[in-house]
N, C-alpha and C positions, 0 to 999 in steps of 0.2 A: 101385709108384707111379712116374707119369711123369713127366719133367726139370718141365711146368709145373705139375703137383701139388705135385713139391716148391718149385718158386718161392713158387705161393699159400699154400702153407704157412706160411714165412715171409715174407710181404707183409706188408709195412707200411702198405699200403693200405686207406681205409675208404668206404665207403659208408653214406650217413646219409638218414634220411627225418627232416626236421626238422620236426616237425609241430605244430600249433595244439594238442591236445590228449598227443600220446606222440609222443618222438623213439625212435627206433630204430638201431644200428649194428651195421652188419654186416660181418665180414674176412673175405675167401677162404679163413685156415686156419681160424675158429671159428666161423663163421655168424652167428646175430644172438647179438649178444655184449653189449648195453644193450637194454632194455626200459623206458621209465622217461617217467612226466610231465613233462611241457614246463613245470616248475615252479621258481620257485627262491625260495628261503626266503632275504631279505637285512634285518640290521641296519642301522635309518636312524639309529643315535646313531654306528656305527662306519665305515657303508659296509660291512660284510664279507659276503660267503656264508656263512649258518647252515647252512644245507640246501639239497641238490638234485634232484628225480626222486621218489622213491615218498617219501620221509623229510619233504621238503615240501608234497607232496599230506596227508599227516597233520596238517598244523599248516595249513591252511586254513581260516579260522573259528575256530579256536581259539589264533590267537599273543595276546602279552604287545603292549603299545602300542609299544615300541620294534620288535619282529620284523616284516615283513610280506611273507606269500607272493604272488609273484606270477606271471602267465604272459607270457611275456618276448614270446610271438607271440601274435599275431591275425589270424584270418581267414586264415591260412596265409601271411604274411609278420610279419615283424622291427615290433613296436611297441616295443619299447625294445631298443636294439641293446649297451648295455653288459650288461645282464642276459644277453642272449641271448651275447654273446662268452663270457661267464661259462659259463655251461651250456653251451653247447658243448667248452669247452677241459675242465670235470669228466669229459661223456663220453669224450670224447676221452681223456682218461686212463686212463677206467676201461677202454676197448675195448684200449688199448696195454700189457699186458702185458707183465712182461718190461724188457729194458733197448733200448733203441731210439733209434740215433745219427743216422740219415734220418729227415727232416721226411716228413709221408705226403702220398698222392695224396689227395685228398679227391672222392666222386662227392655233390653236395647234389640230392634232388627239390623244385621248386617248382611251385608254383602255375604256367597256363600263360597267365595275365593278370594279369601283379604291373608294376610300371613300372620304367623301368631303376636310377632310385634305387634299389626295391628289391631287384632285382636285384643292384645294388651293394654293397646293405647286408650283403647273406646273404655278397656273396665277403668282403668287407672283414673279417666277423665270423669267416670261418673258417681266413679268414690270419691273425687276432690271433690266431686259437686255434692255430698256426706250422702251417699246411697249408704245403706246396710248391708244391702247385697244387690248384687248384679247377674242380670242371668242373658245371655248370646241370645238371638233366634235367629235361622237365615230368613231372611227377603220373604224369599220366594216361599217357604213352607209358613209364616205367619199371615201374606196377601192369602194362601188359598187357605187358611181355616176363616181368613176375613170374609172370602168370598163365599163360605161356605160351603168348601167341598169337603167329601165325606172323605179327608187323609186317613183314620184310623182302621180304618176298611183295606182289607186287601184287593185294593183295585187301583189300576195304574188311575193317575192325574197328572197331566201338564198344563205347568203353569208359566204363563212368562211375565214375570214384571218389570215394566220399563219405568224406572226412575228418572231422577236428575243425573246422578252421574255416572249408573251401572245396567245393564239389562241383567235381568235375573231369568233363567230358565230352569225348573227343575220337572225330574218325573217323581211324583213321591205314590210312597203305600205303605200301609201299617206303621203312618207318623213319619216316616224316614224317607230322605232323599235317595230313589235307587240309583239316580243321575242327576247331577246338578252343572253347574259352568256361569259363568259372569262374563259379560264382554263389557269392557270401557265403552260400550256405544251406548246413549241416552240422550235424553232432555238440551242439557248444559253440550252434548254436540253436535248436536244436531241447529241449536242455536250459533253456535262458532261457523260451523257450513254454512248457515243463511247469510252472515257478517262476510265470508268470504267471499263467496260468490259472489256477490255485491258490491263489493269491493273489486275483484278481478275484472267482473262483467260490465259496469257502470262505474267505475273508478271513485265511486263514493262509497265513505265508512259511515258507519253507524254504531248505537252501540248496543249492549246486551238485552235490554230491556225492547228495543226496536223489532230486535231481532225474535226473541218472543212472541210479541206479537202476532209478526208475520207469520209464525209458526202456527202459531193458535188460532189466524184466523183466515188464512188461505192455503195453509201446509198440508200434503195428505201424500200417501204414497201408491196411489193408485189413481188414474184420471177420474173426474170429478163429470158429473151428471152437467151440471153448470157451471160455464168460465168464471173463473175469482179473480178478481182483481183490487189493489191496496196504493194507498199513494204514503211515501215513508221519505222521512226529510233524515242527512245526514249531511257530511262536509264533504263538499267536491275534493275530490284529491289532487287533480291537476291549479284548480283557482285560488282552494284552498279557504269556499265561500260556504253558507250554507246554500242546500238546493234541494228541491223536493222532485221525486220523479215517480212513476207507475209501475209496480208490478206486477205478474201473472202469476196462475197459479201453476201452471206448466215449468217456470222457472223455478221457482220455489223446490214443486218437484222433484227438477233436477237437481237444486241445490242440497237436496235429502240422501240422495240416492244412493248413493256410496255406502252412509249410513243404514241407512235403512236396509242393503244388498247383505252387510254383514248380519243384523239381527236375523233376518231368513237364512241364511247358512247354520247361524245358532242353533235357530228350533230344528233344521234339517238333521245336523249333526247328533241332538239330542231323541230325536224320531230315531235314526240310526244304531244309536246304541242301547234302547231301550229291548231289555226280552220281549219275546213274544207276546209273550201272554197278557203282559200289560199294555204291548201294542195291537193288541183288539179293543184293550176297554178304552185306550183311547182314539180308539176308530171310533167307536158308541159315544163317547162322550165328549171327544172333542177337544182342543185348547183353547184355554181361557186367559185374557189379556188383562193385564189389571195396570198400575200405577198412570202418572199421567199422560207417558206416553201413548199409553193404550187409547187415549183420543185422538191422536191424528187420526185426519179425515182417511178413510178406507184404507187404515193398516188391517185391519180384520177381513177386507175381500181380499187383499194382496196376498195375507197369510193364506188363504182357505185355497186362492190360487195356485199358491204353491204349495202346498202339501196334499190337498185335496181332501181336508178337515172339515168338521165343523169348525169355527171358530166363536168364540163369544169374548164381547166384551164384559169384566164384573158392572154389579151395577152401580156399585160406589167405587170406581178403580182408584180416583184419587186414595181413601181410606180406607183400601182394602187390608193394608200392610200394619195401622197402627189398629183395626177395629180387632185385627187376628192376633195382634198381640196385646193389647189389652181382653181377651175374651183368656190367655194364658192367666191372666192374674187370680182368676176364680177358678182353676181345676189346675192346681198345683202337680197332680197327675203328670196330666198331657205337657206343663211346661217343664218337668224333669224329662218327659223323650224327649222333646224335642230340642230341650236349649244344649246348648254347647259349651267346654268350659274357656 
C-alpha cells in the first residue's frame, strides 16, 4: 500500500450525491458507505427526527397524525433546507466511523441549472452539518468521470443522467461543460404519471411506493420483445374500497410518454447546439446514460432511435454520479476544474 492509499485510508473526507430520491456517500477508505432515501421521518408536536433513510421510506403512508415523512429535496435541489441539514448531518454520521477530531472535506453533485440561492442552500446546509469546506460539482460531469469517460481530453462526451428529480444532460471536454441543461423530468415523475394515469384510467389511487414499482418492473419506453404484465392493489375511487386490478406494459408506456417525449427533445436540443467538431466524436462515441433512470426498460434503443447514436448504458448507472465524485476527493487538481463556487 502506497504513502496516498494509506492517507485515503484514513480520509476523513466524503463525497455525497444528494439526491431527490437516494443520497449516497462515499470515503476513499470504504467506498459507498450510506445508501439510503432522501427521506426523513419528523414529529410536528416535538420538532424531532423519528427516522431517516430506509426506516422513513417505511413509514410513508402509514405514520400516526403527529409523525410525518417527508423529502426534504425536490427536483434535485433543497425544498426545505432545515430537514435537509438534518439528513445530511445523520449521514454524515453514519459515513464517519470511528472517533474523528477534523471537520471533513465535503465534495456535493448538483443539478447544473439550480440558482445561486440554491446553490447557497446546499453549501449553508452542509456547513451546519460542520463540513470544513464545501466543494459544488454538476451532475452530469461527476456521473461521466463515474462512468469513466475520458472529460480531460479534448474530445466531445454526452452524458445524460437521469435522477430522482432532475435529468442532467451535458457535452463536456477539457473537464468543462461546453453545453449543459436540466429538465425537471425524472424518477419522482415519471412515478406521479403512473399514479395518474391510474387514477384517470381505473379510477383507483395508489401511492408512491406502488407506483415505483410499476416503474421498475414493467415501465420502459419503447415496446417490449415480451408482454408485461403486474396486478397493483389501491382504493377504488368511486366505492372508496380497497381493489386490486391488472396492468400492462403498453399502458404503463403510455403513462411515461409525455415524460420520456420531453427528455428526447433534451438530448435533441443538446445534439444541436453542440460544435462540430465535437459532434463527430460524439458520432464515434456515442451517449451515455447513467443514473437510475437510465434503467427503464429500452430507453437506450428509443434514444439510439432517435438521434441515430450509439447509445450505452453506464455500468454502474445507479453510482455513477457519487463513485465520480468521490474519485474528486484524491486529485485535488481535477476537483478545482471542475467544482463550482
Amino acid at each position: 500500500m502506497n504513502l496516498r492509499s494509506v492517507l485515503s485510508f484514513f480520509s476523513n473526507d466524503l463525497a455525497i450525491d444528494l439526491g431527490t430520491a437516494n443520497s449516497l456517500v462515499y470515503t476513499p477508505g470504504g467506498g459507498i458507505v450510506v445508501n439510503e432515501p432522501s427521506i426523513v421521518a419528523i414529529n410536528t408536536l416535538t420538532n424531532e427526527v423519528e427516522a431517516v433513510g430506509h426506516e422513513a421510506k417505511q413509514m410513508l403512508g402509514r405514520t400516526p397524525i403527529a409523525i410525518v415523512a417527508k423529502k426534504p429535496m425536490k427536483d434535485g435541489v433543497i425544498a426545505d433546507f432545515d430537514l435537509t441539514e438534518k439528513m445530511l448531518k445523520y449521514f454524515i454520521k453514519k459515513a464517519r466511523t470511528g472517533n474523528h477530531l477534523r471537520a471533513p472535506r465535503i465534495v456535493i453533485s448538483i443539478p447544473s441549472e439550480i440558482t445561486p440561492v440554491e446553490r447557497r442552500a446546499v453549501t449553508d446546509a452542509a456547513r451546519g452539518a460542520k463540513a470544513k469546506a464545501v466543494y459544488l460539482v454538476e451532475q452530469a460531469i461527476a456521473a461521466a468521470i463515474g462512468a469513466g469517460l475520458p472529460i480531460t481530453e479534448p474530445g466531445g462526451n454526452l452524458i445524460v443522467d437521469i435522477g430522482g428529480g432532475r435529468t442532467d444532460i451535458a457535452v463536456i471536454s477539457l473537464s468543462g461543460p461546453v453545453y449543459s441543461c436540466s429538465v425537471r423530468v425524472a424518477g419522482n415523475e415519471m412515478d406521479e404519471s403512473i399514479i395518474q394515469y391510474i387514477k384517470r384510467k381505473h379510477n383507483l389511487l395508489i401511492g408512491e411506493r406502488t407506483a415505483e414499482q410499476v416503474k421498475i418492473k414493467i415501465g420502459s419506453a419503447a415496446p417490449l420483445d415480451e408482454k408485461l404484465t403486474m396486478e397493483i392493489r389501491g382504493r377504488d375511487l368511486i366505492e372508496g374500497i380497497p381493489k386490486t386490478i391488472t396492468i400492462t406494459d403498453e399502458e404503463v408506456r403510455e403513462a411515461l410518454s409525455d415524460g420520456i417525449d420531453i427528455i428526447v427533445s433534451a438530448v435533441r436540443a443538446a445534439l444541436e447546439q453542440t460544435p462540430p467538431e465535437l459532434s463527430a466524436d460524439i458520432s464515434d462515441k456515442g451517449v451515455l446514460l447513467t443514473g437510475g433512470g437510465a434503467l427503464l426498460k429500452n430507453l437506450d434503443l428509443r434514444l439510439k432511435n432517435e438521434t441515430r447514436l450509439p447509445v450505452f448504458v453506464a455500468e454502474d448507472p445507479l453510482f455513477s454520479v457519487v463513485l465520480g465524485t468521490g474519485k474528486m476527493l484524491s486529485d485535488m487538481r481535477l476537483l478545482r476544474r471542475v467544482s463550482s463556487p
